[in-house]
C-alpha positions, -999 to +999 in steps of 0.1 A: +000+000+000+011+035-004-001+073-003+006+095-034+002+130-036+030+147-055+060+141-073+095+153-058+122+169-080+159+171-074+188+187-086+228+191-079+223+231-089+226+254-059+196+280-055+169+265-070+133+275-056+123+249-033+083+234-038+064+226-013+054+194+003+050+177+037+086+161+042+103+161+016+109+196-005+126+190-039+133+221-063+102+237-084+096+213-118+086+243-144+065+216-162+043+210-134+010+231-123+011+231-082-019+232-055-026+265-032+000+252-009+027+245-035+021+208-038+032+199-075+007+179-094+019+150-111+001+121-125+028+103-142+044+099-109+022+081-099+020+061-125+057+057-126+056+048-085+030+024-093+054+005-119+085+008-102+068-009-071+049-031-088+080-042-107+102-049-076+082-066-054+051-079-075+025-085-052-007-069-055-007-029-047-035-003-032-032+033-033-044+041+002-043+080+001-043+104-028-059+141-028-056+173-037-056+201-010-072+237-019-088+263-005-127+258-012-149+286-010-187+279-001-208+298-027-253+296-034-258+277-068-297+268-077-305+273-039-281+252-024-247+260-008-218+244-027-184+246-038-174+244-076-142+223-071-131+218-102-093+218-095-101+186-072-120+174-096-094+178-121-064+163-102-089+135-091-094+124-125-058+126-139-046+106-109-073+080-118-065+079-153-031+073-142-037+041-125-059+028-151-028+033-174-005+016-147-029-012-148-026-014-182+009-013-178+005-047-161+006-036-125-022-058-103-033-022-082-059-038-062-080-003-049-078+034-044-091+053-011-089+091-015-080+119+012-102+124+029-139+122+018-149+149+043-126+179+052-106+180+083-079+194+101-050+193+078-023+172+094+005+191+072-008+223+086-027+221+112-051+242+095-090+239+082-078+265+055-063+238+033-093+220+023-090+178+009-130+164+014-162+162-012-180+173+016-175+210+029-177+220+068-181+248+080-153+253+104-121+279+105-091+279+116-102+306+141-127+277+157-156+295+147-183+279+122-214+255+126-199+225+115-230+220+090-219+200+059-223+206+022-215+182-008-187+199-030-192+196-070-166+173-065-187+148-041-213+142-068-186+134-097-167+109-075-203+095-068-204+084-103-166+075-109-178+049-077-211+041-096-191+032-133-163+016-113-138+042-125-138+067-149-157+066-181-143+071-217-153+105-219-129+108-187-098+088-196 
């Protein structure tokens, strides 16, 4: 099992800007888009980490964490309260794409769990700010907030990548 959210990049040049990341900070890949917090998206690394696991140890494998931190804003849409999270919803369906390709590759990935399907405190910040779930709640980082929930745009597209069993054409 292993969690995936970003790609690292290195380099032997002194001075490069760093990217950001929970624990391990490479230098800024120019060829990658990054989240609010600097994370570098990368789809192909996972893919790549899938193979190169897959390859050396060839047992089964299951992506147990994968998400996309941002910060969500809670807007009215046809009377409901919302958030239009297209940049999860984005990175979601690269990263799934991905794996499909890695199985096609030949790796046996066994499941996927994203993080998190609700949004919590975020353990790389401590903060509410930096948002993960399909489901919004209404909490700050100042403690205030009612703690009421609200499905993201997000929540009902990953409702029917779970209905399909993955992504469909049209998504690939």
């Amino acid at each position: 099992a292993l969690s995936y959210y970003q790609s690292s990049t290195m380099t032997t040049t002194e001075g490069g800007e760093t990217s950001g990341g929970n624990f391990f900070a490479g230098v800024k890949n120019p060829y990658l888009q990054r989240s609010d917090w600097g994370w570098e998206i990368d789809p192909r690394g996972l893919r790549t980490a899938l193979n190169q696991i897959y390859d050396r140890y060839q047992v089964p494998v299951m992506v147990v964490e994968n998400g996309f931190g941002a910060r969500d804003e809670l807007v009215e849409q046809d009377g409901q309260k919302t958030v239009n999270d297209t940049a999860r919803i984005s990175y979601l369906r690269a990263h799934i794409a991905a794996m499909y390709d890695a199985i096609q590759d030949g790796v046996d990935l066994i499941g996927y769990t994203s993080w998190a399907p609700i949004d919590l405190i975020s353990a790389s910040t401590g903060e509410m700010a930096k948002r993960y779930g399909y489901i919004y709640v209404d909490k700050h980082d100042d403690g205030s907030g009612t703690l009421t929930r609200y499905r993201k745009q997000s929540f009902y597209w990953y409702q029917q990548v779970i209905r399909q069993n993955g992504l469909s054409e049209s998504d690939a």
